[in-house]
N, CA, C and O atoms as a DFTB+ gen file, in Angstrom:
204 C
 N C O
     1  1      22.450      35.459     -38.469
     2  2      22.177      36.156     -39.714
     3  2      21.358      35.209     -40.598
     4  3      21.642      34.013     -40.531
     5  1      20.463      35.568     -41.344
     6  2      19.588      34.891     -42.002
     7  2      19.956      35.003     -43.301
     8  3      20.929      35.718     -43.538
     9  1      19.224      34.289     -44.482
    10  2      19.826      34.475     -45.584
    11  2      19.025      36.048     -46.327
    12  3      19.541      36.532     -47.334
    13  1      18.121      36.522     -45.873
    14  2      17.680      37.466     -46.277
    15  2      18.778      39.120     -46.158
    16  3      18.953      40.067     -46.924
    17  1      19.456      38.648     -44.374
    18  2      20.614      39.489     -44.088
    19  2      21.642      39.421     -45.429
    20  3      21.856      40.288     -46.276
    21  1      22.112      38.267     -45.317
    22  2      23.480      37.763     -45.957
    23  2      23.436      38.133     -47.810
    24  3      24.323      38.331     -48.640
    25  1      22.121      38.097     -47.866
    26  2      21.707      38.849     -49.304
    27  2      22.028      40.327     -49.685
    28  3      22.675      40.760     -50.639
    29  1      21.229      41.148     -48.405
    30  2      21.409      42.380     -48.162
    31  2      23.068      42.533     -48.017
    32  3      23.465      43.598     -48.489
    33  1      23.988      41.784     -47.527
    34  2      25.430      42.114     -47.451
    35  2      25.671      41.711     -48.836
    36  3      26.444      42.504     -49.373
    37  1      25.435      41.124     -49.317
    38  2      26.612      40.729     -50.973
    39  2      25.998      41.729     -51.319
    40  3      26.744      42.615     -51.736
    41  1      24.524      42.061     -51.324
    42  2      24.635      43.410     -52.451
    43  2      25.148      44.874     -51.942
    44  3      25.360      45.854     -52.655
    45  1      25.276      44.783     -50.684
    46  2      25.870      45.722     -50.031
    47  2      27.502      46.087     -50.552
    48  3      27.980      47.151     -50.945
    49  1      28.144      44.682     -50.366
    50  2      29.559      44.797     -50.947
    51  2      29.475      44.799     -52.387
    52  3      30.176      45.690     -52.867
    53  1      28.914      44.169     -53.162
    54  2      28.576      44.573     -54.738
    55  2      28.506      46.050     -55.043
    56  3      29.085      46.357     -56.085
    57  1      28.019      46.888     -54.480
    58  2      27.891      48.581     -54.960
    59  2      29.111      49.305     -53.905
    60  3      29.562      50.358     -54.357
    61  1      29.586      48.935     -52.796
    62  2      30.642      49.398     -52.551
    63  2      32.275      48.954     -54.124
    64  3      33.207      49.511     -54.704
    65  1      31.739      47.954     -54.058
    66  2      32.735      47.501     -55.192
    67  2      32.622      48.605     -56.970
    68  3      33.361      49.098     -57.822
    69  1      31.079      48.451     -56.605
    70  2      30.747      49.249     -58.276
    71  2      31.196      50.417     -57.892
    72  3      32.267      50.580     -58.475
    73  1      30.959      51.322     -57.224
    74  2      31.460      52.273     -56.632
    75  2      33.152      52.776     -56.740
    76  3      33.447      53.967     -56.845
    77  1      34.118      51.745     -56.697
    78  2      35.298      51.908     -56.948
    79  2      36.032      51.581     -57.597
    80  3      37.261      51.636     -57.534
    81  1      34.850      50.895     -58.869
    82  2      35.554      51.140     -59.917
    83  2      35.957      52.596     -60.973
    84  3      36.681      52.687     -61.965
    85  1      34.983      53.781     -60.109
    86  2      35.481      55.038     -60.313
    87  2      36.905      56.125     -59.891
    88  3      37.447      57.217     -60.063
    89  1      36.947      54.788     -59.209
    90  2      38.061      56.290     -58.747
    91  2      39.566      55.790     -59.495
    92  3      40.317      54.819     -59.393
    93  1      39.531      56.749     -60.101
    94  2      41.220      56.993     -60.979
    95  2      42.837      56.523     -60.302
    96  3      43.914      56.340     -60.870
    97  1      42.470      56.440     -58.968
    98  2      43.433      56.065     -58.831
    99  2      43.975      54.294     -58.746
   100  3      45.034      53.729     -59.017
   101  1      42.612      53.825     -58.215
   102  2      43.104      52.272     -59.588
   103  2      43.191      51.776     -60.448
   104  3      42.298      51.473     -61.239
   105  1      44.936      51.454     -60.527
   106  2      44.865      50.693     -62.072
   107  2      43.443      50.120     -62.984
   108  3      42.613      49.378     -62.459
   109  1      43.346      50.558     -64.282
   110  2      42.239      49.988     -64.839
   111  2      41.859      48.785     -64.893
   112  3      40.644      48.601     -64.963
   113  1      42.908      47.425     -64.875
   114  2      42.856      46.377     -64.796
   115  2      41.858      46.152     -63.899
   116  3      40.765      45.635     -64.129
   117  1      42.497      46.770     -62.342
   118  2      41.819      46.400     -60.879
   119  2      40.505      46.658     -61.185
   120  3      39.611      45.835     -60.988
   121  1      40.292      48.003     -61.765
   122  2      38.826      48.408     -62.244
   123  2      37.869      47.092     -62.756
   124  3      36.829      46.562     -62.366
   125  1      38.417      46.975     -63.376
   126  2      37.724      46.158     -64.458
   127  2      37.542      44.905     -63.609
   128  3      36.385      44.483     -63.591
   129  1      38.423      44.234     -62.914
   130  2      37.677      43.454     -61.814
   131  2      36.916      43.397     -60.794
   132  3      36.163      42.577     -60.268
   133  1      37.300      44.531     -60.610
   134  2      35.904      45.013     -59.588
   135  2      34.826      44.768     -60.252
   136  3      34.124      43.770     -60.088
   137  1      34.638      45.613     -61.001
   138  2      33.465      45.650     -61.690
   139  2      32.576      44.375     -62.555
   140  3      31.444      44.509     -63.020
   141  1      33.670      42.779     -62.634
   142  2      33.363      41.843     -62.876
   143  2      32.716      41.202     -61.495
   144  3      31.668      40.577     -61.329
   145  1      33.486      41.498     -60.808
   146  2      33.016      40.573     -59.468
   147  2      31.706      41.285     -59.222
   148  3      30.712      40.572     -59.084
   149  1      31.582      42.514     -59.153
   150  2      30.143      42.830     -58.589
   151  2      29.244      42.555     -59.310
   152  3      28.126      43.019     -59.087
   153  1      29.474      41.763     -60.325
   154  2      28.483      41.751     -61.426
   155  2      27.825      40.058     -60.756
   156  3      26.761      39.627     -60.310
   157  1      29.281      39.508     -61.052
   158  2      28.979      37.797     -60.010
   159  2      28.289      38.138     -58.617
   160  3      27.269      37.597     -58.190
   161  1      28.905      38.963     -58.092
   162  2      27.484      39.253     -56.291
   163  2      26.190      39.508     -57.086
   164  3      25.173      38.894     -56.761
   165  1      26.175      40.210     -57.910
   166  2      24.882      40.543     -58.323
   167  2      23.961      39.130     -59.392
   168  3      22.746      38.946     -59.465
   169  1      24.700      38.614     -59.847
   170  2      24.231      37.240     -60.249
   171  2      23.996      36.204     -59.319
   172  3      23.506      35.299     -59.994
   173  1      24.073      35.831     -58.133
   174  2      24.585      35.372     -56.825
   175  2      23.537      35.700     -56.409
   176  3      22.722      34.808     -56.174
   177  1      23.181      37.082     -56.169
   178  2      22.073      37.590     -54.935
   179  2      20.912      37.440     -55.803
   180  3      19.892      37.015     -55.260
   181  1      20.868      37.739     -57.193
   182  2      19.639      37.721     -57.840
   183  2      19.052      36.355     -57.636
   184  3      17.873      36.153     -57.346
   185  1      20.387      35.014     -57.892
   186  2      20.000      33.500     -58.227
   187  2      19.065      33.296     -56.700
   188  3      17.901      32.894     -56.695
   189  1      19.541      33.519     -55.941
   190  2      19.129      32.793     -54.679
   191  2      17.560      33.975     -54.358
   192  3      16.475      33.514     -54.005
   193  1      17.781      35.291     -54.554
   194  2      16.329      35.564     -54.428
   195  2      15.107      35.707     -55.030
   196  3      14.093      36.263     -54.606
   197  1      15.387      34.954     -56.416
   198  2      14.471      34.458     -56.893
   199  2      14.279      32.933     -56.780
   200  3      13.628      32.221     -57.544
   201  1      14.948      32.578     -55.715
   202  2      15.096      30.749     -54.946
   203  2      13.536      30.818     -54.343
   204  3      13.072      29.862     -53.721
């Protein structure tokens, strides 16, 4: 896997993550971390592809 792959996967898991921070049936807390962390993949994938 190359780093161009491994890019394509964090942002891959980043919008599966944004993605569930919709559904009602997790606690809002959990929400709300989700939705922090995908923010860090997305700070993460941006840093390195503008490397």
């Amino acid at each position: 896997m190359d780093n161009e792959e491994l890019l394509e996967a964090l942002e891959s898991v980043a919008n599966f993550m944004r993605g569930m921070q919709f559904d009602q049936r997790i606690p809002s807390d959990a929400r709300e971390a989700l939705r922090e962390r995908a923010m860090d993949l997305d700070d993460l994938v941006e840093k390195y592809q503008d490397a």
